[in-house]
N, C-alpha and C positions, 0 to 999 in steps of 0.2 A: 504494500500500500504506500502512496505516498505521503513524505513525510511523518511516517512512521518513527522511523529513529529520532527525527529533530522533534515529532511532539511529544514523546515519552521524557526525555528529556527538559525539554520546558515545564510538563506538569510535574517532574521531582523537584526541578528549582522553584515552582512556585504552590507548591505541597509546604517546603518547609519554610516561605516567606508568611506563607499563610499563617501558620503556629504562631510564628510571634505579635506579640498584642500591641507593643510598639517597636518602629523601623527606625535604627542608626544613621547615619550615612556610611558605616562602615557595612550594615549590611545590605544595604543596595549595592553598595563596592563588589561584595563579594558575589552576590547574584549576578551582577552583571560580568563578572567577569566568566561566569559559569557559563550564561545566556554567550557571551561571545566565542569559545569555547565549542560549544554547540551547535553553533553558527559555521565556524570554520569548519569541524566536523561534518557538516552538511553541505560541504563543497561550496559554500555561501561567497562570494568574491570579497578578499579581504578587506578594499577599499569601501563598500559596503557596509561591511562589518563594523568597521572603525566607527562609519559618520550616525549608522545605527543606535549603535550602543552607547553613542555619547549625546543623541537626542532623548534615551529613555533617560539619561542617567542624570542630564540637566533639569529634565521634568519631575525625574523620580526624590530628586534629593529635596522638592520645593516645598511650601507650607499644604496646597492640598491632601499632600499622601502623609507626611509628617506628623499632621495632627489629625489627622484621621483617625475614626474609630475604627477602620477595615484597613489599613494600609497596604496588605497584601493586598488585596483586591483592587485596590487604587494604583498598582504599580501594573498590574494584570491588565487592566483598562489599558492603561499607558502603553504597555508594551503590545497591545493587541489594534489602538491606534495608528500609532507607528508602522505595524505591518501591513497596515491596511495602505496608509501611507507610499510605504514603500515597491506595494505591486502594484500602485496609479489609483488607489482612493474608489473611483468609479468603474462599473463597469465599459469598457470600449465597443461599441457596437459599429458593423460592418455597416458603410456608408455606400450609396446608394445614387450613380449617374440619373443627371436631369432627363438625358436623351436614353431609352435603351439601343445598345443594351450595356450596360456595366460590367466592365472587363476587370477580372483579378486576377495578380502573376502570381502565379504559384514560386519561389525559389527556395533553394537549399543544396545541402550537400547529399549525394548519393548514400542512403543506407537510413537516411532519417526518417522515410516513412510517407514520401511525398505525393506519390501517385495515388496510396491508400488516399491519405488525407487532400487529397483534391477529391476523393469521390466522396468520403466521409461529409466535408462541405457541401457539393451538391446533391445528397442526400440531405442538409439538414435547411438550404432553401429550397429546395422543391416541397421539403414537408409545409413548408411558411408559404406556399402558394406561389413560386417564380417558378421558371423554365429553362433551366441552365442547360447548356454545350459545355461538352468536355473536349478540352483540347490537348491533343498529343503533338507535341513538341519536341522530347525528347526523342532525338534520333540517331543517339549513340550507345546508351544502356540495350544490349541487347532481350529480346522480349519486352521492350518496357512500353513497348502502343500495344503487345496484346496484352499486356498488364491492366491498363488504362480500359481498353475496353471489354475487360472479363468483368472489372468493378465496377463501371458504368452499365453493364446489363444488369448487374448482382441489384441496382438500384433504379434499373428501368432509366438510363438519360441516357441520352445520344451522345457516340464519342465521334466527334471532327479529326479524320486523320488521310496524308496526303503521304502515308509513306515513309522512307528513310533516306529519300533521296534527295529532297527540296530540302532548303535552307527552313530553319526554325522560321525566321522573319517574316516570309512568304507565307507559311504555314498558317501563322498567326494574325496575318491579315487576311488572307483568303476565311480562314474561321470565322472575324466578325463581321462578313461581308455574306456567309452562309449563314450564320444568328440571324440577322436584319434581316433577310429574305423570309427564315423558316419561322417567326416569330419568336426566338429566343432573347429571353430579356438580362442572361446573366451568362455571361462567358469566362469560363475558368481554364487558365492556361497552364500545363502542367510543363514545366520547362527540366531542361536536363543537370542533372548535376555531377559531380564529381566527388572521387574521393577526399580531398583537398582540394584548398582557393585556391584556383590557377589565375592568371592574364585571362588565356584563351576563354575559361567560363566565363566571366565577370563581361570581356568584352560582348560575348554574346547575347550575355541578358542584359547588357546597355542598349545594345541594340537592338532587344524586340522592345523595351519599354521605351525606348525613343519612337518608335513606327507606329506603337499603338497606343502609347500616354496610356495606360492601364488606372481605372480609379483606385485601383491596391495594390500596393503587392507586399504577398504574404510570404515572412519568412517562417518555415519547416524547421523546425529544429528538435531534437531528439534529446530529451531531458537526461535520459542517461548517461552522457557524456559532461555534466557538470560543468565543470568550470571553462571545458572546450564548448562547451552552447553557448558561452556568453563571449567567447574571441568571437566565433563565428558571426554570431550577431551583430557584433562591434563591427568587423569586418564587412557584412555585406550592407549593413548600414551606411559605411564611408562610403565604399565603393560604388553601390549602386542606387542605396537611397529607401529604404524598407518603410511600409505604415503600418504593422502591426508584427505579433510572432503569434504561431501556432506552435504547441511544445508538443510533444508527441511524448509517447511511451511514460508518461508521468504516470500512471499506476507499476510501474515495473521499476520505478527510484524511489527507495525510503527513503532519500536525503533529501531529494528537491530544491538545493539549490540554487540551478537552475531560473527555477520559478523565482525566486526572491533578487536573484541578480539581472537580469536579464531587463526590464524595467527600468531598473535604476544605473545600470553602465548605459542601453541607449535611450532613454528616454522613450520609446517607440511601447504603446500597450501591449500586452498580451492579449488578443482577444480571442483563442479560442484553448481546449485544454482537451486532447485524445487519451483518454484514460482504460482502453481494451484496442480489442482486435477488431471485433465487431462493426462495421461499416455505420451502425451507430453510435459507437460509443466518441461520440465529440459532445464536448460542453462547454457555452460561453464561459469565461471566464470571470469572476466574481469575486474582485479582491476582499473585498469584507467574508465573504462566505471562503473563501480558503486563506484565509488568517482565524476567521472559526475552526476549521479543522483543524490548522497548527496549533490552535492549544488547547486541543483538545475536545471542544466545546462541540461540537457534532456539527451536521450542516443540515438541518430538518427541510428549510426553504428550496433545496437543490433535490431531496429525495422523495417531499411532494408532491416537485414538477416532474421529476421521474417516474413516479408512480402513475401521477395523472397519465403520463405520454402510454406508458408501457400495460398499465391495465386496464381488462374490458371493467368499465364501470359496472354496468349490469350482471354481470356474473355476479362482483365484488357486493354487490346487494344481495343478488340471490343467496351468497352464500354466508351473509351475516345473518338472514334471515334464520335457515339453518342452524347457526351457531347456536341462536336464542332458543332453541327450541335440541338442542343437544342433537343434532339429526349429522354431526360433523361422519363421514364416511372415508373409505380410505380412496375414492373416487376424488371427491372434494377437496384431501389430503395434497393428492398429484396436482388437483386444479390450480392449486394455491402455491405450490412448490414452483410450479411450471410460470404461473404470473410472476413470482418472485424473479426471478432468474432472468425475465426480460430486463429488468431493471438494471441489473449488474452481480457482481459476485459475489459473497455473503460477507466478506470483508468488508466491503467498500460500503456495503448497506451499512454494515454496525458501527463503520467510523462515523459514519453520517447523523448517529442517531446517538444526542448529549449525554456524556457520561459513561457511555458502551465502550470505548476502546479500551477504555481503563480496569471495569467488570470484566471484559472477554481479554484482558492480557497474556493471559495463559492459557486460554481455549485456541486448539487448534482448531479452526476453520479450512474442513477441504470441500471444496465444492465436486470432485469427484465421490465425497459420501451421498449425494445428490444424484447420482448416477445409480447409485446402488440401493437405494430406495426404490429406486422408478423401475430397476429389475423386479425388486422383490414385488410391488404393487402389480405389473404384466403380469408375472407370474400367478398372482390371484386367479379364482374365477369370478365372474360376474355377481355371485350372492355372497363372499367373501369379501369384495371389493363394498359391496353395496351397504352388507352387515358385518363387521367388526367381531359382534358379541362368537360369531359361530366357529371364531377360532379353535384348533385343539391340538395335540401333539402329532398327532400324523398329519395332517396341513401344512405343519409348521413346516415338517419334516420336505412335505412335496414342495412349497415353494421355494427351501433354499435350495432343492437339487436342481428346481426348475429357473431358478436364479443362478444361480453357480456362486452361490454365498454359502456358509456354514450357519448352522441350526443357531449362534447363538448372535449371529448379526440377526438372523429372522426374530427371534425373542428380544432382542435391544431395540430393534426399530419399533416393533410392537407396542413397546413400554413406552418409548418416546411419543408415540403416536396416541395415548394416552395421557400422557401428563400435557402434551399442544392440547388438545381437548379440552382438556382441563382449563388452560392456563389461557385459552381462546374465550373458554364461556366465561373468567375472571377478568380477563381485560375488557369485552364488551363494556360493564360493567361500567368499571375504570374510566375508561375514554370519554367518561360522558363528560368531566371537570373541562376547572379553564386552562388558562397560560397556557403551560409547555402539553398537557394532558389535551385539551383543547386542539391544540396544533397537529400532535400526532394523531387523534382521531382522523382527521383527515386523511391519512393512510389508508389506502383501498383494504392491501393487507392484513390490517394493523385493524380492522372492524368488529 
């Protein structure tokens, strides 16, 4: 998960700030110096770190946190400001040509993920109602136009390709000359990249965003490379001149880095965040909401609107109806597992949701136990699936041979599948309060 290491971290330096009833200047000293520590730890860029840590520390040593009756909490504030701060305050939202159609340069370095996330993106404005062209440009990564258009069908959008013989430049005007025709109102150009900044790259994506003035161009960059995402950045910024970054692979870095530098060396937003494999899994990016995650505080508002997107509403009634009435089956069971799992991986749900990461710190989370449920459930028959109670020992016995599970995964899922039952008719209940109880009622799942 991301940011995994840097939030566990932050919440032990501010677990023990909390303890104390009043705050020193020596010991904000000393947190902060843990906080920076943590920071570098997390592939954080030093320069960064420096101007960081001596903004909480200016704020943290002043009379509101000082004479505070919460002072921990008052430095917590502080440092959670700050962060917000630091990844651009606001969210950056993708800007939008007067005339269509509105052209975006996809750029990056080969291996960061660029082709996906050029489809990822026109998958996530075609859902918002536009008509994007996919453009293949790269015509030196070999395979990489049938790359562009396996993902482009995988999302139903047309891919504009002339081949590997025509110059990029041609390419990518002849594309928005085939938009304007076919009524496409959003053309996304996937251009080629390299292992390494060369001359010869850099001059060629000067020269298609000379030819085609692009309203964006977005830099790819691969969060796992840490402190190398923020040269690169730096770099294609001078060079060519960037108005946003897409970070990719950011559920695959527990340090995240990246994220927190990347902002603040170019000044250019983040505005988008690929956190899976999955041709959906992109998500605006949301400084307040992931400086909530970084300390810890969950991201309720982000797994809301993931819920809303990924599940059918009407089931999710149908089946709280159910609930109230104990009628939960192991049909219902799969129904709910299977919605879940649109949303994303059981990790990422639990970071999202305040206070879980910290409860599930030592729960292993495999989402392939996920897999092995949904054998055992096939393996039912229809009035086993339907009715629970008719379990017995030779059932047990036919579904894990019929699963290719052992007798006592079949009895552990069993028990589990009881205590959710359980703990499904008790949270109904529950969910009916306000504030945070309030909020998460609104979970399809969560009903």
């Amino acid at each position: 998960m991301a940011f995994e290491s840097l939030s566990d971290k932050f919440q032990n330096i501010f677990s023990n700030l909390k303890k104390k009833g009043k705050l020193s200047e020596q010991d904000v000293k000393l947190a902060m110096r843990e906080v920076k520590l943590a920071l570098l730890e997390a592939d954080v860029n030093f320069k960064v770190v420096k101007k960081f840590v001596n903004s909480i520390k200016e704020r943290a040593v002043g009379h509101e946190v000082m004479e505070s009756l919460t002072p921990g909490q008052q430095v917590i504030k502080i440092v959670n400001e700050e962060l917000v701060k630091l990844m651009g305050e606001e969210k950056a939202d993708l800007t939008f040509s007067n005339e269509p159609p509105t052209v975006y340069m996809m750029v990056g370095l080969q291996g960061a993920g660029k082709t996906t996330t050029t489809a990822k993106l026109a998958g996530k404005l075609k859902k918002n109602g536009k008509k994007p062209l996919l453009v293949a440009c790269d015509v030196y990564r070999p395979a990489a136009i049938k790359q562009l258009q396996v993902v482009g069908g995988q999302i139903d959008v047309p891919v504009f390709t002339m081949g590997d013989k025509n110059k990029p430049v041609d390419i990518a005007k002849a594309a928005i000359e085939s938009a304007t025709k076919n009524g496409n109102n959003v053309v996304i150009i996937d251009t080629a990249g390299r292992l390494h900044i060369d001359e010869d790259m850099m001059y060629e994506l000067i020269e298609i965003k000379d030819s085609i003035n692009p309203q964006e161009v977005l830099l790819v960059v691969d969060a796992m490379t840490g402190q190398d995402a923020v040269n690169v950045a730096e770099n294609f910024n001078e060079k060519i001149g960037i108005d946003g970054v897409i970070l990719t692979k950011l559920d695959g870095d527990t340090r995240g880095g990246s994220a927190l530098s990347v902002r603040a060396v170019t000044q250019k937003p983040i505005k988008f965040a690929c956190i899976g494999e999955k041709l959906t899994d992109i998500e605006e990016f949301h400084p307040e909401r992931m400086a909530s995650r970084i300390l810890g505080m969950g991201d309720v508002l982000t797994l809301i609107e993931k819920a809303s997107e990924a599940i059918d509403q009407k089931k999710a009634a149908e089946m709280e109806k159910r609930f109230r009435k104990a009628e939960f089956t192991f049909d219902d069971f799969l129904e709910q597992m299977q919605q879940i799992k649109k949303i994303g991986s059981l990790g990422d749900i639990m970071s999202m949701i305040p206070g879980m990461n910290k409860q599930m710190k030592d729960v292993e989370i495999d989402d392939k136990e996920l897999v092995k449920v949904e054998s055992m459930i096939y393996s039912m028959t229809l009035e086993e699936r339907a009715n629970p109670s008719v379990m017995n020992p030779s059932r047990k016995r036919r579904i894990a041979k019929g699963s290719g599970n052992d007798i006592q995964d079949v009895n552990r899922f069993i028990k589990q599948f009881e205590q959710a039952k359980k703990m499904m008719k008790q949270m109904n209940g529950m969910m009916k309060g306000k504030g945070k109880k309030g909020l998460l009622s609104k979970l399809p799942f969560m009903g």
